[in-house]
TILO-183349 format. One record per residue (C-alpha): x, y, z; residue in one letter. Coordinates in steps of 0.02 Angstrom, whole numbers, plus 50000, padded with zeros to 5 digits. Example, Ala and Ser with C-alpha at 12.3 -4.5 7.8 and 13.67 -1.06 7.14 Angstrom:
% TILO-183349
506154977550390A;506844994750357S;
***
This chain:
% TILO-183349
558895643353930X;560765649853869X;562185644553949X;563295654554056X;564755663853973X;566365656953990X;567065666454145X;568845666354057X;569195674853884X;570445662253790X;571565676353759X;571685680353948X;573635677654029X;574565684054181X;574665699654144X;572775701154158X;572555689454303X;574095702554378X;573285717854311X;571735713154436X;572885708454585X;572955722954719X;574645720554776X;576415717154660X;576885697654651X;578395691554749X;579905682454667X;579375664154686X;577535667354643X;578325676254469X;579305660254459X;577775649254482X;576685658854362X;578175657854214X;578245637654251X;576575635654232X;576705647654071X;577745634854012X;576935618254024X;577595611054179X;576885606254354X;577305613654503X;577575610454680X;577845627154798X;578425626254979X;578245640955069X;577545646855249X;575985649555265X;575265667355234X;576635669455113X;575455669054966X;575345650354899X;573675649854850X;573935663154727X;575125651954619X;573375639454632X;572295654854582X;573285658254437X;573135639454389X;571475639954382X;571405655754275X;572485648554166X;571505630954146X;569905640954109X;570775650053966X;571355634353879X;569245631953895X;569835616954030X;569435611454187X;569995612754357X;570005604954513X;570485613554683X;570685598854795X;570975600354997X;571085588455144X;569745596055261X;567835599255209X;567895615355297X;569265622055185X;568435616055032X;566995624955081X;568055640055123X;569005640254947X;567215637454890X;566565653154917X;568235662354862X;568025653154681X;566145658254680X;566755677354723X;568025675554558X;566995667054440X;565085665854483X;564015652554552X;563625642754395X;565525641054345X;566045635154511X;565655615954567X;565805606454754X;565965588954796X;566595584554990X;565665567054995X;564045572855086X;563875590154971X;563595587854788X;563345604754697X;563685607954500X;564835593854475X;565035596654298X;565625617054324X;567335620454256X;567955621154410X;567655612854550X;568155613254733X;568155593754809X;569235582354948X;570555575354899X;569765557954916X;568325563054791X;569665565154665X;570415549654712X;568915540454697X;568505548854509X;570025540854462X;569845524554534X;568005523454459X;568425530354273X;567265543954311X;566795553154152X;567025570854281X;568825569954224X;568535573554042X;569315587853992X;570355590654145X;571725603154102X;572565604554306X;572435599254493X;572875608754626X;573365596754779X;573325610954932X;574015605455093X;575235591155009X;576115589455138X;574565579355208X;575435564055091X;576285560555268X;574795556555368X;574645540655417X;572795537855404X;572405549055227X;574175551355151X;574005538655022X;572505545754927X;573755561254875X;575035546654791X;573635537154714X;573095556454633X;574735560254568X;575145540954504X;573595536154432X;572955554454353X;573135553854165X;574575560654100X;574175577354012X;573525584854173X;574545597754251X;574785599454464X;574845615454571X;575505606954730X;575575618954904X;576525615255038X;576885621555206X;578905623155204X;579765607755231X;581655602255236X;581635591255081X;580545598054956X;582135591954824X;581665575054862X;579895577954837X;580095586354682X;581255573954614X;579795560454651X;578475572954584X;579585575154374X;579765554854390X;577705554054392X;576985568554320X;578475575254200X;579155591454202X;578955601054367X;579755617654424X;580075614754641X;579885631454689X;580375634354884X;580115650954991X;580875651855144X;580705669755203X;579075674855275X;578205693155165X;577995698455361X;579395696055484X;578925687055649X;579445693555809X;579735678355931X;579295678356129X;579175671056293X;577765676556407X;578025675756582X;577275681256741X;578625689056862X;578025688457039X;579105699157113X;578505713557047X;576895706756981X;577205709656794X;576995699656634X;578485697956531X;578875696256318X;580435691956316X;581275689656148X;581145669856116X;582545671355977X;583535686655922X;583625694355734X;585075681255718X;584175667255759X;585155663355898X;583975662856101X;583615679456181X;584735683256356X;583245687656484X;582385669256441X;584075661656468X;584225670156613X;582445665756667X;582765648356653X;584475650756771X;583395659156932X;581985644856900X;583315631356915X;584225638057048X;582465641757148X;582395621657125X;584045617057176X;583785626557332X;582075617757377X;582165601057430X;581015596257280X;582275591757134X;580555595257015X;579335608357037X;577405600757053X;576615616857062X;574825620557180X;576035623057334X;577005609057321X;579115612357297X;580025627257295X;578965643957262X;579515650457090X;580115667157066X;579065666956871X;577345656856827X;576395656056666X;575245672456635X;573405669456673X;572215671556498X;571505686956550X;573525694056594X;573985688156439X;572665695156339X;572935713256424X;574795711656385X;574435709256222X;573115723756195X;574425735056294X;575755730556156X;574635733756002X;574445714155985X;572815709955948X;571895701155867X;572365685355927X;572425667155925X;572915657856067X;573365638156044X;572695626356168X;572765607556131X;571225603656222X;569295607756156X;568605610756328X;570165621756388X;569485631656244X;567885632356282X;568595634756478X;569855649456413X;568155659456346X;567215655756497X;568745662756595X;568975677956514X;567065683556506X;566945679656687X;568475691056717X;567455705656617X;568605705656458X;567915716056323X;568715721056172X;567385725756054X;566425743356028X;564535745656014X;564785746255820X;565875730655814X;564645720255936X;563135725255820X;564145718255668X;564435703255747X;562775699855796X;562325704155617X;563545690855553X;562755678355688X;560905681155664X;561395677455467X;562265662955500X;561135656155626X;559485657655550X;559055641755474X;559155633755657X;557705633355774X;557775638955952X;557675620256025X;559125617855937X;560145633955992X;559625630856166X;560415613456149X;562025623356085X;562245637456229X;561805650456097X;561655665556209X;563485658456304X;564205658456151X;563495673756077X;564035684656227X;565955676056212X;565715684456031X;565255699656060X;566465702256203X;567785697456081X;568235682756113X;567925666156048X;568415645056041X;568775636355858X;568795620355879X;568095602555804X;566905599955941X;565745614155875X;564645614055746X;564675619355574X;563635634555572X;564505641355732X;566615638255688X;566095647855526X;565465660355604X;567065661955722X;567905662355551X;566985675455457X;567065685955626X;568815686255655X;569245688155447X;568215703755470X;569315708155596X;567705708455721X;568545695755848X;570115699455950X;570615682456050X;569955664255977X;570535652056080X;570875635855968X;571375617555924X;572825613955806X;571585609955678X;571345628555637X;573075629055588X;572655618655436X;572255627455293X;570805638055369X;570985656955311X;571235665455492X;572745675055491X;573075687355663X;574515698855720X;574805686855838X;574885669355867X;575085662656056X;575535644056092X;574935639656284X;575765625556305X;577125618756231X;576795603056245X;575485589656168X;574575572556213X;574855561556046X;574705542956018X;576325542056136X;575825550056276X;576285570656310X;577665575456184X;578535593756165X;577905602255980X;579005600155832X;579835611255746X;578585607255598X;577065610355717X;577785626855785X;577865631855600X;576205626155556X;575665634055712X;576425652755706X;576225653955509X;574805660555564X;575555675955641X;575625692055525X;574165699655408X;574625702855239X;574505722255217X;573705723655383X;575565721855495X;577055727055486X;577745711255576X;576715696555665X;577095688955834X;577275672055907X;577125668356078X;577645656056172X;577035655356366X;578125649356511X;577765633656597X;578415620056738X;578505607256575X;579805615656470X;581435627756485X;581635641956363X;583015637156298X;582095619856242X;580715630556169X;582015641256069X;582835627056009X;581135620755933X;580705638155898X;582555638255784X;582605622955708X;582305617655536X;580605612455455X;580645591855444X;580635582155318X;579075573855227X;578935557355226X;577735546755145X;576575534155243X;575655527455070X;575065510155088X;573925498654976X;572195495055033X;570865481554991X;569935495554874X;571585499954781X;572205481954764X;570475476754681X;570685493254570X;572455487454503X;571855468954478X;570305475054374X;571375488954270X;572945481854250X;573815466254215X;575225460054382X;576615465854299X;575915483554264X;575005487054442X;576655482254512X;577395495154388X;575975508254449X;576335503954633X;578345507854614X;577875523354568X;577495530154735X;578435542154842X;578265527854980X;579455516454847X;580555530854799X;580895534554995X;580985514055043X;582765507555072X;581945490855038X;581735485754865X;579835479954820X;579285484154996X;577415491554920X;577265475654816X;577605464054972X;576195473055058X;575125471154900X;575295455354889X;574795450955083X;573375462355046X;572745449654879X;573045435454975X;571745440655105X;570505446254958X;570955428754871X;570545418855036X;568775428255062X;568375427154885X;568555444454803X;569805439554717X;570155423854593X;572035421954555X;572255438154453X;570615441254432X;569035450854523X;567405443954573X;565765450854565X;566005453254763X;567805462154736X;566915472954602X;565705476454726X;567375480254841X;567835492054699X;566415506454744X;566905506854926X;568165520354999X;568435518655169X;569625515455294X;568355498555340X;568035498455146X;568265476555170X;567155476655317X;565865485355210X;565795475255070X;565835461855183X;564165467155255X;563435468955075X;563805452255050X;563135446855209X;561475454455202X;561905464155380X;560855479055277X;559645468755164X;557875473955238X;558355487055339X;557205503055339X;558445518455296X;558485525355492X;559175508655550X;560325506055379X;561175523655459X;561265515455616X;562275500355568X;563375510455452X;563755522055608X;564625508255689X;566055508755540X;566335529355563X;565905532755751X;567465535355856X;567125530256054X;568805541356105X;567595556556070X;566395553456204X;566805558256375X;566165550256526X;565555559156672X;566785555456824X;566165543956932X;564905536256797X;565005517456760X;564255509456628X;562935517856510X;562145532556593X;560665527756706X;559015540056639X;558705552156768X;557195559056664X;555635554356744X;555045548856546X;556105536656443X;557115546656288X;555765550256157X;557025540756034X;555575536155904X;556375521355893X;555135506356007X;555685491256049X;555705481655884X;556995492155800X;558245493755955X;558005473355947X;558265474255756X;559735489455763X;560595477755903X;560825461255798X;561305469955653X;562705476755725X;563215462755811X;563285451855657X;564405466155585X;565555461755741X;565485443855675X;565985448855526X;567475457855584X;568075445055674X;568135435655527X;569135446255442X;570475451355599X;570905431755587X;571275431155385X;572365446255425X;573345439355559X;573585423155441X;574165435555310X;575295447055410X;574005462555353X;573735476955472X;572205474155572X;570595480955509X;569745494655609X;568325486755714X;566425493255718X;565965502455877X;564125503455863X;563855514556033X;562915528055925X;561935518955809X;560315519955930X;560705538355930X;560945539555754X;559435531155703X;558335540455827X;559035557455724X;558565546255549X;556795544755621X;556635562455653X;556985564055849X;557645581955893X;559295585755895X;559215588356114X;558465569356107X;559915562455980X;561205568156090X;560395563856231X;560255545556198X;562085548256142X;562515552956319X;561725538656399X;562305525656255X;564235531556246X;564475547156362X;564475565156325X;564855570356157X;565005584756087X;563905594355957X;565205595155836X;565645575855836X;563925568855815X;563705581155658X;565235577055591X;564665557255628X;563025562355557X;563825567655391X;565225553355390X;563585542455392X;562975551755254X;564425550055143X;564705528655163X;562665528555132X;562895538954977X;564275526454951X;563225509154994X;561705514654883X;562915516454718X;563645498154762X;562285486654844X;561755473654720X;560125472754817X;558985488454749X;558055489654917X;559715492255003X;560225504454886X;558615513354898X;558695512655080X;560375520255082X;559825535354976X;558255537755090X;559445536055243X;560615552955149X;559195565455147X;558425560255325X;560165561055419X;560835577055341X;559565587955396X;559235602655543X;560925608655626X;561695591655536X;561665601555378X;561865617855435X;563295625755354X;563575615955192X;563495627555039X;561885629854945X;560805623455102X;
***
């Protein structure tokens, strides 16, 4: 058997990766291509749609006509799936390689499409995957500012040996200077390459509903000069004085205060508007995954259509592809024939709370320009390829970890970059809809201000302080530790190696650690990459696993990724659901292994405890606890219950929850026991754990990953 020929000719440049290209480059992506012609790294801010991930495309050409490699890294699964299949398009199946944690396909390819974690992780472990690496590209960098996964793009750009080159995409931001300053201290020379101006201009409005003559407004949000349109200004004049003349100093709304003279156009007003204007397609922000699934309901109820006979019979082409490996128990469980009428009416929700198999086909759909409306979650505004003509933001306000906040000028960016197909539109739209919570003038303000700055929220954890102790000697991980943006960005000197060193003392104290030193326990430690990675390893230790078949290893391990703010109660339920099924759950399960499942988990509790006490001695953040609601459910789906059962025992267990979550559980479960079986000393655990991979990712759980 031969092997594949090099997709790249050694002699190939940009003027044959331009000579392809159907369109003429714009001034910063000419800029980014001559950097990278020259040897140096790159980091390119720019709004999105304006044409990034071309500068990454060109990258990639480039590495595979040195005869290197390339990696395309991303923060979400479902855009390294998406960039995926674009590489596969470019370069052919056997050149192109994916690795998201619970998907392992062609590892060794010359390029290949992973998380930004897996990378991570190949570093940490020495993998021999990085041999002949020749450039990264780190899409979505701005992600270094989350405060849950922004340290794994430091640890990347710190620790990844020094000949590599980085492609690094950002949405715009205010200081990408700083960043780019930080970026030529660790990687060398790098060209910081900024775009402000949008390739399509965006129109700015303000929806409205005027009652007096029963009309819905766009009003411009901002003028050409930036500066707030006159008719929202003057909106916001007759709604305040219709307050001061009530005796209500704040309108409640639902008959209570002052009748406005204006209210917030209804879905299906706002969707007609928009048709009317020449607006569609469509994507309508709502920060809530069952006012999107709501919105649909609403609109097909109302008899909105906005497809033709030839458009619906594409999309139910595209559907009956995408669908096929499920069965019908498992489409019925799903509110298939709902969903598929919302689709080929037009009209569509995108949000986390749906499965695989169905938010890609929502995506394909509306890229085909088959779908005019999706109503969605911030969460598509991401990365995910889904540009419209128009982008329309509900509400302009948010629940976050501080209660309901008004969007950011950052989020209204990342929100409306969305707005405005490339060679499709002349100009996109955003549009923002009145409400009781904010003025106009608030909204313009947001709508006018300047991206934010990006700040880093890097911190060591147990896994990377065991990783500098086994590389390095004190004085170098220190060294390797002041390297990152979080140091360059601190006002206080040392601050990283003040939280390193809280973090040894608690490894020292529990014994994965011996002065400078690692155990066989804190090599153990060393495999493990995970926001509980300590609790994990403590549970290796501990034997919480050892003799556990694979259905109830998944079980225990669910208790480290399930998170109980997913499920929703029904009102006026207390307490686990009582069965109202005349038969108990057909969870496969019998009494011995709930007994077994049970004490397991609640000597991982133990465990934690332990652990939450040598933190708060130490001064360490607190170590997420286990929540082992779902681990009956999960090992009922290991033992081969169907997927109506799974959720069902979910339900009574830990309240509703949607599709979406327990797959996304499912593979998050997958992932740590791909993870356990490569570090348990014990061989039966890490047999276990590689028998517990295959039996939870299967059915609708897999559905949707590449190559399945």
């Amino acid at each position: 058997m031969t092997a594949p020929q090099w997709p790249v000719p050694a002699t190939a440049g940009a003027s044959e990766f331009e000579a392809d290209l159907p369109f003429a480059l714009d001034d910063f992506q000419h800029e980014a291509f001559h950097a990278l012609d020259s040897g140096h790294s790159v980091l390119v801010s720019a709004p999105t749609g304006s044409g990034k991930t071309l500068v990454a495309a060109y990258a990639v050409h480039r590495a595979l006509a040195a005869h290197g490699k390339a990696f395309y890294t991303t923060p979400l699964k479902a855009l390294s799936n998406q960039k995926y299949a674009e590489l596969v398009a470019s370069y052919g199946e056997d050149h192109v390689g994916l690795l998201t944690g619970d998907t392992t396909l062609r590892p060794r390819a010359p390029v290949v499409v992973m998380t930004t974690e897996v990378l991570r992780n190949m570093l940490l472990a020495g993998s021999d995957l990085l041999e002949g690496l020749h450039t990264v590209v780190l899409d979505e960098v701005h992600f270094i500012q989350d405060p849950y996964r922004g340290g794994v793009w430091e640890e990347v750009l710190v620790l990844c040996p020094a000949e590599v080159r980085f492609v690094c995409l950002s949405a715009t931001v205010n200081n990408a200077d700083e960043l780019g300053g930080w970026l030529r201290s660790v990687r060398g020379d790098t060209s910081v390459i900024v775009e402000r101006e949008r390739p399509i201009v965006l129109r700015h409005h303000f929806a409205v509903y005027r009652r007096e003559d029963e009309e819905t407004l766009l009003c411009p949000l901002l003028h050409d000069n930036g500066q707030p349109g006159g008719e929202g200004l003057r909106i916001d004049q007759a709604v305040r004085r219709a307050l001061q003349g009530g005796r209500s100093a704040h309108w409640q709304g639902r008959g209570r205060g002052p009748r406005l003279p204006y209210r917030a156009p209804r879905r299906t007003e706002m969707i007609e508007e928009l048709g009317r204007r020449e607006m569609l397609p469509a994507i309508v922000f709502i920060f809530s995954r069952a006012a999107c699934d709501d919105a649909v309901h609403q609109v097909v109820r109302d008899g909105v259509r906005l497809t033709d006979s030839a458009e619906r019979t594409a999309i139910r082409q595209v559907v009956e592809r995408r669908v096929e490996p499920l069965d019908d128990d498992d489409l019925g469980v799903l509110g298939y024939d709902e969903w598929l009428e919302g689709l080929e009416r037009g009209v569509a929700a995108h949000h986390a709370g749906l499965v695989p198999v169905f938010r890609e086909t929502v995506e394909e759909c509306f890229a085909a320009g088959l779908l005019k409306v999706v109503f969605a979650t911030e969460t598509l505004s991401l990365g995910i390829n889904m540009p419209a003509r128009s982008v329309v933001i509900e509400r302009f306000t948010k629940y976050g970890g501080a209660g309901r906040a008004t969007l950011t000028s950052g989020e209204y960016l990342q929100l409306t970059g969305r707005a405005g197909r490339r060679g499709l539109d002349e100009e996109g739209h955003a549009v923002v809809a009145w409400s009781s919570e904010i003025t106009f003038a608030e909204a313009a303000r947001v709508a006018s201000a300047p991206p934010p700055n990006l700040r880093s929220a890097f911190r060591p954890t147990y896994n990377l302080a065991v990783n500098l102790v086994s590389r390095f000697d004190r004085e170098t991980a220190g060294a390797v530790l002041q390297r990152s943006f979080a140091q360059w960005q601190a006002r206080t000197p040392d601050l990283l190696l003040q939280q390193l060193g809280h973090r040894v003392a608690v490894l020292e104290g529990m014994g994965y650690l011996d002065g400078w030193s690692v155990t066989p326990s804190g090599h153990r430690l060393s495999r493990i990459y995970h926001e509980a990675d300590l609790l994990i390893a403590e549970a290796l230790g501990a034997d919480v696993l050892a003799g556990a078949e694979p259905a109830v290893l998944a079980g225990v391990l669910s208790a480290v990724v399930f998170e109980p703010r997913r499920a929703r109660r029904v009102p006026g339920q207390q307490g686990p659901r009582r069965e109202k099924q005349r038969k108990p759950l057909q969870d496969r399960l019998g009494d011995k292994r709930r007994s077994e499942l049970a004490w397991r988990c609640d000597a991982l509790a133990v465990l934690a405890e332990r652990i939450r006490m040598i933190e708060e001695l130490h001064l360490v953040p607190r170590t997420r606890q286990p929540a082992p609601g779902l681990a009956t459910s999960v090992a009922s789906w290991a033992r081969g219950a169907s997927f109506s059962t799974a959720l069902a025992v979910a339900a009574r267990d830990v309240g509703e929850l949607a599709p979406g979550d327990f797959v996304r559980t499912m593979k998050s479960v997958a992932d740590l026991a791909q993870q356990v079986s490569h570090s348990a000393v014990d061989t039966e655990v890490a047999t276990a754990a590689r028998a517990a991979v295959n039996l939870v990712l299967r059915g609708v759980v897999a559905g949707g990953l590449p190559g399945v």
